[in-house]
C-alpha positions, 0 to 999 in steps of 0.5 A: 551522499547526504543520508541527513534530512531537510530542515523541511523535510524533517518538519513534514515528518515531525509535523504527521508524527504529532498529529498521529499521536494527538489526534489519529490514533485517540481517534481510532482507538474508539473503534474495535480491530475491524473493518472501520466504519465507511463514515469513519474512514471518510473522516479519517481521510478528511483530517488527512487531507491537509498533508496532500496524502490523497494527491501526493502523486497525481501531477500539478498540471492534474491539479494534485500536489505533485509531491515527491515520493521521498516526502510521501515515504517520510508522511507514510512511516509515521501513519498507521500501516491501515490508514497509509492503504486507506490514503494509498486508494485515493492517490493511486486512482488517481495517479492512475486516472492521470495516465491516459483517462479523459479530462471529462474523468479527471474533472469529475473525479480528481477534485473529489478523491483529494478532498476525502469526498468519496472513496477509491479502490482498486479490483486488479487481482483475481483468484487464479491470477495474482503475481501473473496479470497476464493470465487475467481472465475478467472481460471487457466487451463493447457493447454500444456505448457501454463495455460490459465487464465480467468476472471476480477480483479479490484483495480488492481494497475498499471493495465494499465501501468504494465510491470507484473502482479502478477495474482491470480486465482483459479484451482478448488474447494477443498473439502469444496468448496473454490477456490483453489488459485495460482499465476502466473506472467503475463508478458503484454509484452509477454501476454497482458491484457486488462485494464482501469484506475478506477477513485477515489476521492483519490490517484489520481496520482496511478494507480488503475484498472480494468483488464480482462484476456480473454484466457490470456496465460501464460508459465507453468514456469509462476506459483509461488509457488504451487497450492493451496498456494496462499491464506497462500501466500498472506496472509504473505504479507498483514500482513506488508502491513497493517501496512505500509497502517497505516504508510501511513495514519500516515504520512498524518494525520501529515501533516494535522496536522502541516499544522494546527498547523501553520496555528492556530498559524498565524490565527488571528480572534476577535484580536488574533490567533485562536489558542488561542481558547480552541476549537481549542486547544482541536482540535489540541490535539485530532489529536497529540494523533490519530497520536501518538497512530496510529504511535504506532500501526504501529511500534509494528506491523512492529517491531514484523514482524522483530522480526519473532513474529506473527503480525496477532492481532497487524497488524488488530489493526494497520490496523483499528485504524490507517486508521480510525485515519487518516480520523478522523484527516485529517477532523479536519485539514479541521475545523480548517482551515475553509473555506480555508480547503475546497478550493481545491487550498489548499491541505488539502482536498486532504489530507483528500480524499486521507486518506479515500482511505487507509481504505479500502485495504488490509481489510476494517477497519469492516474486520479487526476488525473481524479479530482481534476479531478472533485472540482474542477469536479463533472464527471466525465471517466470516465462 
């Protein structure tokens, strides 16, 4: 086991640190912790464009990068968690345009998602129907040549400043009752949607909404894949995503930490640094353990997932241990900055909220321990 990085790989990651500190983050310190202007976040997607970012996993036959999920953790860690979601969109539609969409689709979208020209979002979960996709209750009906789609999403990601969608809806019940699941691409150019930005306490400069689809008509050549695949679809996608959500709080939680280990080295209490203290000490030490541990997690995951090995265990434990690590530790960066940690002029608060938003998609940390015990001893505790 080699737990070392590439020359190249090591490279990739030095190459995306530098640019967030010359370049994105002065960028985005020009705009106040809000939803970022749509221009904004366009440009913001250009200027990470060159990195692959906006195709890293839609196949090179597609035209994409092709790039494995391991260098995509790697580029992930070092962005702002608000900006990794914003490139998160335009990859994921993308990958998920790759996985039975037409080639009239993927020729007119593909070029457009990886180039920052427009901006992808997905309205998969809805207000009663979250960790159950099954349970979805927005419809798709065939009206023609259209589908008529019906119904409310919510944590829809760019849902008021999306150029498409990735809409999933249900086309009837299958014998045992269960929402039978498709998904379809919704230009809003073509086809708008009502929607509204929903404040969070974290994340704030990610767009997160709440989108109605009111007798939103789609072209039939809309429909990805086959009626009835969307759940086996969907759920390809989560297993990287919930290793990457754990690469994110990662990188959050080692921020937290460095800015603490600096700080508990310059600050000085009863004529010493308070690093010198063992309850500072055993602080410190407890948050690098939770990082590494997290980061190991994460990496195996994303390394099985490039490897073709079923992650389905690994990217839960990734997910949950991970996402919970990083609220853990980004808290313990707040006690060892005392007051100065709760001060919002300081970003160690917004650090520890931004963390506490990454346990809940993709599988809550309670959902991912269910699912890993299903995937332990075959036994399903949800149905």
């Amino acid at each position: 086991m080699n737990f070392e990085l590439t020359e190249e790989q090591a490279m990739l990651q030095k190459t995306m640190k530098d640019f967030v500190g010359r370049q994105l983050d002065p960028f985005l310190d020009q705009f106040p912790e809000a939803p970022l202007p749509r221009e904004a976040v366009l440009e913001v997607l250009r200027m990470l464009e060159p990195f692959g970012v906006l195709n890293a996993r839609v196949p090179v036959e597609d035209g994409g990068n092709g790039m494995s999920h391991v260098e995509l953790g790697l580029l992930w860690e070092q962005l702002p968690a608000e900006i990794a979601l914003d490139v998160a969109a335009n990859d994921t539609i993308g990958m998920r345009l790759c996985q039975g969409g037409s080639d009239e689709l993927k020729a007119r979208y593909l070029g457009p998602l990886a180039r920052g020209e427009i901006m992808a979002g997905s309205a998969i979960s809805e207000p009663d129907t979250g960790s159950d996709p099954s349970g979805m209750t927005t419809t798709a009906v065939l009206v023609g040549d259209e589908y008529v789609l019906n119904g409310n999403k919510v944590w829809s990601s760019h849902a008021t400043i999306a150029d498409v969608l990735l809409v999933a809806a249900s086309m009837g019940k299958d014998e045992r009752g269960r929402s039978i699941i498709a998904r379809f691409l919704v230009d809003t150019r073509d086809s708008p949607v009502q929607a509204r930005d929903i404040q969070t306490i974290g994340l704030k400069r990610h767009h997160l909404g709440e989108v109605t689809l009111d007798g939103v008509r789609v072209p039939k050549g809309n429909l990805i894949g086959e009626p009835g695949d969307g759940l086996t679809r969907l759920s390809l996608s989560w297993l990287s995503a919930r290793a990457l959500l754990g690469v994110l709080s990662m990188g959050l939680a080692n921020r937290a930490f460095e800015a603490s280990l600096a700080y508990a080295k310059d600050r000085r209490q009863f004529g010493k640094p308070i690093g010198a203290f063992q309850l500072v000490q055993e602080l410190l030490v407890e948050m690098k353990t939770m990082i590494d541990a997290g980061r190991f997690f994460c990496f195996r995951a994303l390394d099985m997932l490039d490897r073709g090995v079923p992650a389905k265990l690994e990217a839960s434990l990734a997910k949950y241990y991970a996402t919970d690590a990083g609220v853990k530790v980004t808290n313990m960066a707040v006690e060892v900055h005392g007051a100065i940690g709760l001060s919002c002029e300081h970003s160690i608060e917004k650090l520890l909220r931004d963390a506490r938003m990454l346990t809940i998609p993709d599988g809550t940390i309670q959902v991912q321990k269910l699912m890993a015990g299903r995937e332990l001893l075959g036994i399903s505790a949800i149905r």
